[in-house]
C-alpha positions as CSV (number, residue, x, y, z in Angstrom):
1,X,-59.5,-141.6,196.6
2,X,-59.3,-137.9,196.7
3,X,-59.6,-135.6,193.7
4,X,-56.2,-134.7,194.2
5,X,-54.7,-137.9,194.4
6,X,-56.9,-139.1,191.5
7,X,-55.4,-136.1,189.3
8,X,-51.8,-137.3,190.4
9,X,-52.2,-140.8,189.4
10,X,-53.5,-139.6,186.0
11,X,-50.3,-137.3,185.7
12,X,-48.2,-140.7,186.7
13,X,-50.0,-142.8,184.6
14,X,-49.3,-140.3,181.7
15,X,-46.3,-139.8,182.4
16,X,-45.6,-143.7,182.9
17,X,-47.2,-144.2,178.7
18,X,-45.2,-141.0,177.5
19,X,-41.8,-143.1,178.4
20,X,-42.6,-146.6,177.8
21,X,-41.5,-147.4,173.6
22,X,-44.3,-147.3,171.5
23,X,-45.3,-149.8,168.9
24,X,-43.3,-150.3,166.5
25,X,-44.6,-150.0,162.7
26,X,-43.1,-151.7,159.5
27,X,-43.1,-150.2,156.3
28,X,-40.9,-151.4,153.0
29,X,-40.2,-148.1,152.6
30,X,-40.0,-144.9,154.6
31,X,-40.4,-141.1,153.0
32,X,-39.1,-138.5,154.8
33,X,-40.9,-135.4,153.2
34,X,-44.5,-134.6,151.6
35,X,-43.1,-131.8,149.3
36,X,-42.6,-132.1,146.2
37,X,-40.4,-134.8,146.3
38,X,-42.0,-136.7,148.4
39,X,-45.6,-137.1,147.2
40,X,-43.8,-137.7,143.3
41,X,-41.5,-140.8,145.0
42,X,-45.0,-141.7,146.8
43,X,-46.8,-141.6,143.2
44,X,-43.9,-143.7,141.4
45,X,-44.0,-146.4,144.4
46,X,-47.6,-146.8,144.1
47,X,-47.9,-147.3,140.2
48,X,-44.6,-149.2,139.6
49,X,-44.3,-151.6,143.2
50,X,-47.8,-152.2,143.6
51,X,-48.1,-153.8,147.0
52,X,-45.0,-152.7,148.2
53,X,-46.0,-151.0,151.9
54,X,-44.9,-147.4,152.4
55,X,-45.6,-144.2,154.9
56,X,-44.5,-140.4,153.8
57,X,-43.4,-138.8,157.6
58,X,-43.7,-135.1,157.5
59,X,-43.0,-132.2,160.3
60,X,-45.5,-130.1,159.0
61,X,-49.8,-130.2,159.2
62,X,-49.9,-130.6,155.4
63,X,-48.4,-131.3,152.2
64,X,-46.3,-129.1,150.3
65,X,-43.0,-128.5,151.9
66,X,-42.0,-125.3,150.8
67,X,-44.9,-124.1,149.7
68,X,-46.6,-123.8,153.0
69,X,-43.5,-123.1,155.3
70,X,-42.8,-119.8,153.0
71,X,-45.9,-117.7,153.5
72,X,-43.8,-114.4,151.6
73,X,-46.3,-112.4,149.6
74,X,-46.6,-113.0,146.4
75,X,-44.4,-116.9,146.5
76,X,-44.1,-118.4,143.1
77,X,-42.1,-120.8,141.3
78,X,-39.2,-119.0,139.5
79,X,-38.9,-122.2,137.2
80,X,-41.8,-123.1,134.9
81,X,-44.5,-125.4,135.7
82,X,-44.1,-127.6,133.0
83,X,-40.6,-128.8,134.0
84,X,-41.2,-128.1,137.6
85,X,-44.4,-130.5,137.3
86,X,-44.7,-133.6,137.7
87,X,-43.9,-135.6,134.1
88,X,-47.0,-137.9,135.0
89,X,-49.3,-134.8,135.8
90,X,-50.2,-132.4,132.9
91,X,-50.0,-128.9,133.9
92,X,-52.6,-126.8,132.9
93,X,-52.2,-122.9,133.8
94,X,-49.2,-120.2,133.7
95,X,-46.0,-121.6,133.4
96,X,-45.0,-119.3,136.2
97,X,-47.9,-120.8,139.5
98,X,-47.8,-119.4,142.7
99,X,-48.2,-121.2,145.8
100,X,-51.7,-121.9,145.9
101,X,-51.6,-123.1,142.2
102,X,-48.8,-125.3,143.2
103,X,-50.4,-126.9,146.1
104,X,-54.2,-127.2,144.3
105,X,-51.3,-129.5,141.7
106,X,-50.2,-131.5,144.4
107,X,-53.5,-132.0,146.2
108,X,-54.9,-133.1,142.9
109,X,-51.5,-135.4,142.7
110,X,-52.6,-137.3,146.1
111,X,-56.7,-137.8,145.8
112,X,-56.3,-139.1,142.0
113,X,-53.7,-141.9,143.5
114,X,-54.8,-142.4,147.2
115,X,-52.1,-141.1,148.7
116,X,-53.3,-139.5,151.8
117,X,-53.8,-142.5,153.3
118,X,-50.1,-143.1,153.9
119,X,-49.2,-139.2,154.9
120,X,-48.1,-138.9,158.5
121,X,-48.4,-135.1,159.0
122,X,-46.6,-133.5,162.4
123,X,-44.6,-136.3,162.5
124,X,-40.9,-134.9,163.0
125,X,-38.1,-137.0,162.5
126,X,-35.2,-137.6,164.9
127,X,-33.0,-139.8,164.6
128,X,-32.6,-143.2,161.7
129,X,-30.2,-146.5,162.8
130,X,-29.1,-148.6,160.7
131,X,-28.8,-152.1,161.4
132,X,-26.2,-154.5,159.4
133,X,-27.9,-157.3,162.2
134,X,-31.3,-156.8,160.7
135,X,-31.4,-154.8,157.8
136,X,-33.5,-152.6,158.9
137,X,-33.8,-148.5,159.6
138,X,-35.5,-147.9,162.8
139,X,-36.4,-144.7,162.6
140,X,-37.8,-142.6,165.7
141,X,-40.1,-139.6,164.9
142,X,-41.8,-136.6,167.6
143,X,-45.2,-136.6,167.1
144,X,-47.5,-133.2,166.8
145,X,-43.7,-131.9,168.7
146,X,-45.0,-132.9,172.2
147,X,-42.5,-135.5,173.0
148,X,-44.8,-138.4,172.2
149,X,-42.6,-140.8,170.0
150,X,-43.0,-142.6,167.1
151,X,-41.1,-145.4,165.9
152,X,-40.6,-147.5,162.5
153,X,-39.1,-149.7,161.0
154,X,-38.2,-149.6,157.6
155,X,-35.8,-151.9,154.9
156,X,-35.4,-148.8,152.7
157,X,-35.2,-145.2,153.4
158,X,-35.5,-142.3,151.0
159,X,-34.6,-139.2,151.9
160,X,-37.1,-136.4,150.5
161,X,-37.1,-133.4,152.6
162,X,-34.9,-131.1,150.5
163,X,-31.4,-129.4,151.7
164,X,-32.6,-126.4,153.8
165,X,-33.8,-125.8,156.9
166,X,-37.4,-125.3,156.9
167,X,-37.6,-123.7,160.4
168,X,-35.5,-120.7,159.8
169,X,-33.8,-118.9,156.8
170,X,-30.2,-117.6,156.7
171,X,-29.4,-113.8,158.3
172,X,-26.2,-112.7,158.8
173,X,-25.2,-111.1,161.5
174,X,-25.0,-107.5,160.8
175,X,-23.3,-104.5,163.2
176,X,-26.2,-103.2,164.9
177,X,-29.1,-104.9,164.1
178,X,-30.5,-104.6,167.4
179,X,-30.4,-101.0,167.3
180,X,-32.9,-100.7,163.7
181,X,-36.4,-99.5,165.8
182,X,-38.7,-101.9,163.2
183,X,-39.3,-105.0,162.2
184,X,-36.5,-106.9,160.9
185,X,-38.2,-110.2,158.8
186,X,-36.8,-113.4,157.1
187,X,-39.0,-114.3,153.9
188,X,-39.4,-117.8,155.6
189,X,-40.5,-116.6,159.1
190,X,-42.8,-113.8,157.7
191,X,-45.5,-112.4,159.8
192,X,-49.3,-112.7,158.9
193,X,-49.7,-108.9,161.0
194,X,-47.2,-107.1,159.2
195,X,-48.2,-104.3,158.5
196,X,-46.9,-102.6,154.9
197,X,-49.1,-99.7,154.2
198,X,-47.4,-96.7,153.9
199,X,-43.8,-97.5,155.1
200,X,-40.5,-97.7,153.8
201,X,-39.1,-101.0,153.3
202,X,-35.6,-102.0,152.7
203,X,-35.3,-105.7,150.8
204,X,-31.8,-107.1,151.2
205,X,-31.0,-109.8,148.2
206,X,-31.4,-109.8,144.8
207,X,-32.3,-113.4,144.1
208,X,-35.6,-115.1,143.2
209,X,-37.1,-114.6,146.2
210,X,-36.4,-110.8,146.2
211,X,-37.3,-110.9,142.6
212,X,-40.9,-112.1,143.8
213,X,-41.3,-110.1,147.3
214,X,-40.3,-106.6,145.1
215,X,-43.4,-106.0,142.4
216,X,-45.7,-107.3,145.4
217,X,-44.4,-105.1,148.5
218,X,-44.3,-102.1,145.6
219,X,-47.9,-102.2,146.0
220,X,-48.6,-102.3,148.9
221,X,-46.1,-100.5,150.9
222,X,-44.8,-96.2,150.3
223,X,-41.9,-97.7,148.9
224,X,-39.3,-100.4,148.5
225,X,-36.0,-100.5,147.9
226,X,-33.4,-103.5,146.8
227,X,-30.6,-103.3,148.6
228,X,-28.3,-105.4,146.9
229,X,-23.8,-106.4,147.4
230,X,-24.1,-107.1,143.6
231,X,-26.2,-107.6,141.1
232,X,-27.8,-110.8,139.7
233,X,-29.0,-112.3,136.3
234,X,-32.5,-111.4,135.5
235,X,-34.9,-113.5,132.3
236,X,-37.8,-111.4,131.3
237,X,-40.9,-112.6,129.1
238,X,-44.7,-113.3,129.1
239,X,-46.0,-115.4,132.0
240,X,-47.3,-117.6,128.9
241,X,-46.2,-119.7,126.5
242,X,-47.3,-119.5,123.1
243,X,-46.8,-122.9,121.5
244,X,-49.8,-124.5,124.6
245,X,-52.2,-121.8,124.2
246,X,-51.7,-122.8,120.0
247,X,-52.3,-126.1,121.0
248,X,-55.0,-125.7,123.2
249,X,-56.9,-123.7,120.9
250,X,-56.6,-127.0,118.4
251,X,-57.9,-128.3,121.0
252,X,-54.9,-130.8,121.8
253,X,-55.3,-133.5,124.4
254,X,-53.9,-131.7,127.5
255,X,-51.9,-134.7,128.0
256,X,-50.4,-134.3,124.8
257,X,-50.1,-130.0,125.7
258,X,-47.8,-131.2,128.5
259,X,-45.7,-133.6,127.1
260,X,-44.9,-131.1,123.8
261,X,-44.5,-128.4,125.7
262,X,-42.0,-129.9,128.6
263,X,-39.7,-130.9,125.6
264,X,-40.0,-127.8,124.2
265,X,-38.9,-125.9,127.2
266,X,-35.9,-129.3,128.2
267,X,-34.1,-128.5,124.5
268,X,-34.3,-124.5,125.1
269,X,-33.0,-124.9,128.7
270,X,-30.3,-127.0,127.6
271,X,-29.4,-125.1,124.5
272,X,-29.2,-122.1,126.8
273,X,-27.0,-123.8,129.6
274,X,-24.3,-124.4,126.4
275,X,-24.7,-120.8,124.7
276,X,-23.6,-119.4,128.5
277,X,-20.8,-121.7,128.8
278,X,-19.8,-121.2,124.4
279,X,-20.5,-117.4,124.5
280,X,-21.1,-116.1,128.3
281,X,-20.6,-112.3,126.9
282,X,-23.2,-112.8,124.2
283,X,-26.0,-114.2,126.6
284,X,-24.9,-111.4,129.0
285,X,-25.1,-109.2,126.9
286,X,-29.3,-110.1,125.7
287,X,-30.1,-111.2,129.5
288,X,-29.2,-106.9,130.0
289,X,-30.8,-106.0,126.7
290,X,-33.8,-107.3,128.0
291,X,-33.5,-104.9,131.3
292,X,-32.8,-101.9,129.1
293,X,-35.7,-102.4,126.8
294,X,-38.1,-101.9,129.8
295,X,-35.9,-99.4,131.9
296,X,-34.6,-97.4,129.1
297,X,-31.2,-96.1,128.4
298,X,-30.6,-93.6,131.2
299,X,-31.0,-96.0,133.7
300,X,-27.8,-97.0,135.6
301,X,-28.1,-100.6,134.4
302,X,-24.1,-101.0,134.5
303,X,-23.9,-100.8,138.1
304,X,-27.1,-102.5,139.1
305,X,-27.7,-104.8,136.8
306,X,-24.3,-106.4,135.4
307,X,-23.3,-109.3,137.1
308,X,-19.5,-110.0,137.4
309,X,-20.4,-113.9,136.8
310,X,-20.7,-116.0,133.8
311,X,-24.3,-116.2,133.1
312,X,-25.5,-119.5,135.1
313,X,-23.3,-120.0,137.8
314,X,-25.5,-118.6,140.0
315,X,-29.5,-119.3,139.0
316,X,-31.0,-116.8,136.8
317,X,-34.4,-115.5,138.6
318,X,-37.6,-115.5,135.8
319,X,-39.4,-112.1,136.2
320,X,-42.8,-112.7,134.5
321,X,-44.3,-110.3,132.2
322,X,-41.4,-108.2,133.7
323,X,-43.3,-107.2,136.8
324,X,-40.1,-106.3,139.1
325,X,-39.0,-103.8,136.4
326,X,-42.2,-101.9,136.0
327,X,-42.2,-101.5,139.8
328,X,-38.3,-100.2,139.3
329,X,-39.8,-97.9,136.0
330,X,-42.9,-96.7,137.7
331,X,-40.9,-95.0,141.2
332,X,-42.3,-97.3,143.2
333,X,-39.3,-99.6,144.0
334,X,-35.8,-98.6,143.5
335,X,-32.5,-100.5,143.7
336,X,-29.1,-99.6,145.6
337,X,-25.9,-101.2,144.8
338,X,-23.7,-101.5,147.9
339,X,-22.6,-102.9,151.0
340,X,-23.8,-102.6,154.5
341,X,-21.6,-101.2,157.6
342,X,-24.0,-101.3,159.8
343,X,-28.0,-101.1,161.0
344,X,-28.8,-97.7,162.7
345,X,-32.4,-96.7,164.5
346,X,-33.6,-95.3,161.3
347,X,-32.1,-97.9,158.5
348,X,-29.2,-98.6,157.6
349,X,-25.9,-97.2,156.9
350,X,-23.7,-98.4,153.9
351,X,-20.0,-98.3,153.0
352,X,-20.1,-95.8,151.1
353,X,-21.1,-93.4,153.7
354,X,-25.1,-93.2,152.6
355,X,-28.1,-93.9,154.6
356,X,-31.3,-95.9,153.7
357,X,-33.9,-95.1,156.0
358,X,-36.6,-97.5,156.6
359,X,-39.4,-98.3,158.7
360,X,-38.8,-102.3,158.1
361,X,-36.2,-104.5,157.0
362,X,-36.5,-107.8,155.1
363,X,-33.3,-110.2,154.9
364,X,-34.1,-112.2,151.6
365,X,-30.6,-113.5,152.2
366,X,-30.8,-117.4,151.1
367,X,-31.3,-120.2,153.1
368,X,-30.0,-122.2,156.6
369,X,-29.0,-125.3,154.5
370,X,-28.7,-129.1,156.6
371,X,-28.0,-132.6,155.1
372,X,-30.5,-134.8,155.3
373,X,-33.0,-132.8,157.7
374,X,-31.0,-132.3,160.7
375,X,-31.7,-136.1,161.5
376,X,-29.4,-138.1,163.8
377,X,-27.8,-140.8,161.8
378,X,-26.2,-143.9,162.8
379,X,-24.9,-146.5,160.8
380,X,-24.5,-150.3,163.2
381,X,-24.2,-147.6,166.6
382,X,-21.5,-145.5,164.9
383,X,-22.6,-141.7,164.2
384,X,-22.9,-140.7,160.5
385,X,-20.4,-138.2,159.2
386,X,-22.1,-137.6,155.7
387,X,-19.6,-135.3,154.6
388,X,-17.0,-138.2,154.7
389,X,-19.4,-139.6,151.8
390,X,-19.1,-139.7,148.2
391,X,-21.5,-139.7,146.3
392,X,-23.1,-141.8,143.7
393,X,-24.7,-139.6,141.3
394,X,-25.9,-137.8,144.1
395,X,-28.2,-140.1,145.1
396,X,-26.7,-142.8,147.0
397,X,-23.5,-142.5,149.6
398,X,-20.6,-145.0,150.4
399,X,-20.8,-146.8,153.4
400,X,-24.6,-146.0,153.7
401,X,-27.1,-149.1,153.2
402,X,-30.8,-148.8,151.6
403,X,-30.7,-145.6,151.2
404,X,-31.4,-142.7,148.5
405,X,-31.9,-138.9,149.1
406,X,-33.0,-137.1,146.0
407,X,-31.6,-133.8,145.3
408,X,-33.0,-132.0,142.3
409,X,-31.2,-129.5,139.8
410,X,-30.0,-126.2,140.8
411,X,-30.3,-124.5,137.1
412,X,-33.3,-126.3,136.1
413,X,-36.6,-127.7,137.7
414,X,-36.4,-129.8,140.9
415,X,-39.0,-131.9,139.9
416,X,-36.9,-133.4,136.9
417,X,-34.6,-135.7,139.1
418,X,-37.6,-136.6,141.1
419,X,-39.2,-138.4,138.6
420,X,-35.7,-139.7,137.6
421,X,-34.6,-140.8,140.9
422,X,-37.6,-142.5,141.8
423,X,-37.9,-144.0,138.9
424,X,-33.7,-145.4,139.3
425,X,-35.2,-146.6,143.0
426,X,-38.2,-148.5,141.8
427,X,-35.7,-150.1,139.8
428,X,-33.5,-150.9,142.5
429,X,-35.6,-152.0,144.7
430,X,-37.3,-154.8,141.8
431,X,-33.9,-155.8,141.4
432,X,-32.8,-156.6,145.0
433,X,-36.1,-158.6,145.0
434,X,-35.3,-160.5,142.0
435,X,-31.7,-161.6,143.5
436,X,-33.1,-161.7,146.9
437,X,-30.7,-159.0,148.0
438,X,-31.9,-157.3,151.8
439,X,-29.0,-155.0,151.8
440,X,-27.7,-152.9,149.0
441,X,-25.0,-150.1,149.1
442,X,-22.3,-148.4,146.5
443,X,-18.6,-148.5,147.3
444,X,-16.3,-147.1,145.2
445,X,-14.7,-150.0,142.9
446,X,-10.6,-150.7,143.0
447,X,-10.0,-148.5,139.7
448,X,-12.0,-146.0,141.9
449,X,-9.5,-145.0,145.2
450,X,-6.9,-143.0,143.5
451,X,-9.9,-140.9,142.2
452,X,-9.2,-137.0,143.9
453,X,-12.0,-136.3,145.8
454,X,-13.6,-132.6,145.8
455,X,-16.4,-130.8,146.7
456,X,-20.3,-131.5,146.1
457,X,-20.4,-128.9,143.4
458,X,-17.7,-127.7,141.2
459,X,-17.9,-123.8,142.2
460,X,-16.7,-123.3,138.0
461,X,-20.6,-124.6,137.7
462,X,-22.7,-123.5,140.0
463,X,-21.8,-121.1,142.8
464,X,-24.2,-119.2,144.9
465,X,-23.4,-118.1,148.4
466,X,-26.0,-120.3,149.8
467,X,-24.0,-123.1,148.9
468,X,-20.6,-122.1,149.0
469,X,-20.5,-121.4,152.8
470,X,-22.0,-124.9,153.8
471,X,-19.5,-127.0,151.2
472,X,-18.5,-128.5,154.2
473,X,-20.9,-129.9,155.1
474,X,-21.4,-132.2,152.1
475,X,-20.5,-135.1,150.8
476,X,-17.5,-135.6,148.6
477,X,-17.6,-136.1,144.8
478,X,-14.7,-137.0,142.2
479,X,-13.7,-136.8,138.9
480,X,-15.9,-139.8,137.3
481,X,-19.7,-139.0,136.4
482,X,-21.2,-141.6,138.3
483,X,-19.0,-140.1,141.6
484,X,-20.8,-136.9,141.5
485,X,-24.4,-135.0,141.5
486,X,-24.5,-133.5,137.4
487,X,-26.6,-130.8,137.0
488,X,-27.1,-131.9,133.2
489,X,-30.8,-133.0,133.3
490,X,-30.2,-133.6,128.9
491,X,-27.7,-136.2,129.6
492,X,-29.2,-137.6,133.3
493,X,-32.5,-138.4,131.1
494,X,-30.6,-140.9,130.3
495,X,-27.7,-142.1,132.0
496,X,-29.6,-142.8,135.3
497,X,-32.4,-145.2,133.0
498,X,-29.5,-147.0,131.8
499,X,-27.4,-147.8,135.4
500,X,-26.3,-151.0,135.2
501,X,-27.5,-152.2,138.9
502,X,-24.9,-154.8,138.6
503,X,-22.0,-152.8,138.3
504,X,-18.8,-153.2,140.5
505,X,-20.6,-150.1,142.7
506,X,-23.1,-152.1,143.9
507,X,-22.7,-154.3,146.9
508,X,-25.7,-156.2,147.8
509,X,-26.0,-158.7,150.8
């Protein structure tokens, strides 16, 4: 045999492996996700279903979900860390972390409870069937994204890979962007070349993640500028709080630090969430006061820093230690209220007939959001259409078997209704064992169908842009609690505990 015949029989033979089914693998459960979600469902699995087989699939070459797919400088929680950590896990620094901090958490989170072991990384997920024939999701992944498949089996699936798309954030599709002669960058796709020094950046957006990029580009850049449509709700105080570092000077069990503290901060965020609903012009009204106190009274805080919402509608962006403001105070960032006509060579031009000139241009406009990661569902061969769903406390879906996707808060930290959720499926999943149950799904019950049905979130609630233009493609809530995803975390504490799993909206088989 020749050498170019051998090479062609290799390229066959590949070729020949590449398109022949792989093995199949079964797991009791399958976790779609190594974020934060993920790896806390992983941890609850482990210590409450010991001996219960599982495997976490991720896209990515590591843990951490958003915190390694946004590589923005500066990238930090805008919720604090003890809320947004783990309930089981003590947190132990600033209640404001960045990235790294957050990650070092989670890292800590998988080598105390031998998780890596069952972490899949650059596994992509394609498509999950469900089959009434076997009970089982088959799930079929791309591996390292070079068209080698993957393929499980799994009775139970839960969904852990947020509501965004990961791959790109959301730009709109400005007159003229082709024409600006720099850079134009999305937060999520940032560069690691970009070069800052010196030049004039424009930062459109005014939410957390402008909040965060501003005090950091102010440094390093000539200058910055916030080019906001209108303004947003800003919190100010000490990247600290005081009550842990009492504590830890007693020298309090850091177990005991955490637990304190996280109730602490769960009774001020819910007394706040009522005192913005019971006396929105009041909280405004401090929220601004706060702005003032570090701008001063000549600034123009009427026009750039008075939102036309009720306070909590949209999320309110924590500025530690009131960084963003001092970068506004010291000339090194400015902010312009307005509306854009159109990109030009040297910046852009807005409605009102002024020019910002700039040398690049950063779109911290919000996200790209998908339901459940852009995955091709099929329930017994007939397509999904989850936005025909409704939703049981927006965890499970009608007409969807063994399944539970778990979606965090939107005015508080994710990671509360991850260790609720988890905690309600590790209850679930006990139960279907104890009535030997392979198949469980919620219907709505007969005092259920003249329920109106509406959309995910009630926009009255919670209503950022982000959300608002991808309603559609959501599922449907109603008029009942346990129809709909509540963004009370006070009340869910304990409502989801006490779900009676045989209720009329179970249907197991």
């Amino acid at each position: 045999m020749n050498t170019e015949n051998a090479q062609m029989n290799i390229e066959t033979a590949r070729s020949i492996a590449h398109s022949v089914s792989p093995a199949t693998e079964h797991f009791d459960v399958l976790i779609v996700g190594a974020g934060i979600s993920g790896i806390g469902c992983a941890y609850h699995l482990r210590t409450q279903l010991p001996g219960t087989s599982f495997v976490i699939l991720d896209a990515q070459e590591r843990f951490g979900g958003t915190w390694i797919t946004h590589k923005y400088p500066g990238i930090r929680s805008d919720s604090d860390l003890h809320t947004f950590g783990y309930r089981f896990k003590p947190w132990v620094g600033p209640p404001i972390a960045t990235a790294g901090e957050i990650l070092s958490y989670m890292d800590e989170v998988i080598e105390e409870n031998d998780l890596a072991r069952h972490i899949r990384y650059k596994h992509r997920v394609l498509s999950a069937r469900w089959s009434s024939d076997t009970n089982l999701w088959t799930v079929e992944a791309d591996k390292a994204n070079n068209g080698e498949r993957a393929t499980f089996t799994a009775s139970f699936l839960w969904m852990c890979q947020g509501y965004y798309r990961h791959s790109e954030g959301y730009t709109p599709d400005w007159l003229g962007m082709k024409d600006f002669a720099g850079p134009i960058v999305h937060p999520q796709r940032w560069p690691d070349d970009l070069d800052l020094s010196g030049k004039r950046v424009i930062v459109i957006g005014s939410g957390a993640t402008a909040a965060t990029l501003i005090p950091n580009l102010a440094d390093k850049c000539g200058h910055v500028t916030m080019l906001q449509r209108s303004p947003t709700y800003f919190w100010i105080g000490r990247n600290a709080i005081e009550l842990a570092e009492e504590l830890r000077r007693l020298q309090v069990d850091e177990a005991w630090i955490h637990e304190i503290v996280r109730r602490k901060m769960l009774f001020e965020q819910y007394a706040f969430t009522k005192r913005c609903v019971a006396e929105p012009e009041q909280v405004k009204k401090e929220l601004i006061s706060q702005i003032v106190a570090v701008l001063g009274p000549d600034y123009d805080v009427a026009t750039h820093f008075t939102p036309r919402y009720r306070p909590m509608q949209q999320r309110i962006a924590f500025v530690p230690d009131a960084d963003m403001f001092l970068g506004i105070k010291s000339g090194k960032a400015s902010v312009v209220t307005d509306e854009i006509e159109r990109f030009t060579k040297q910046g852009i031009l807005l409605k009102s007939g002024k020019t910002l000139e700039a040398d690049i241009i950063v779109t911290a406009t919000g996200f790209n959001l998908c339901v459940l990661g852009d995955i091709d569902f099929a329930i017994d061969g007939k397509p999904l259409h989850f936005s025909e769903t409704v939703t049981y406390r927006g965890m499970m879906f009608t007409g969807i078997p063994n399944m539970v996707w778990v979606f965090g808060y939107f005015r508080a930290s994710w990671t509360l209704r991850v260790d609720l959720v988890a905690e309600f499926v590790c209850r679930l999943l006990k139960h279907m064992k104890e009535k030997g149950a392979k198949k469980v799904e919620v219907a709505l019950r007969p005092e259920d169908h003249k329920m109106p049905l509406l959309s995910w979130i009630d926009p009255e609630i919670f209503n950022p842009g982000y959300l608002m233009r991808n309603m559609h493609l959501f599922p449907k809530r109603a008029d009942k609690p346990e129809w709909q995803h509540s963004q009370d975390y006070w009340t869910e504490k304990d409502t989801i505990p006490a779900i009676d799993l045989d209720d009329k909206a179970f249907v197991y088989g």
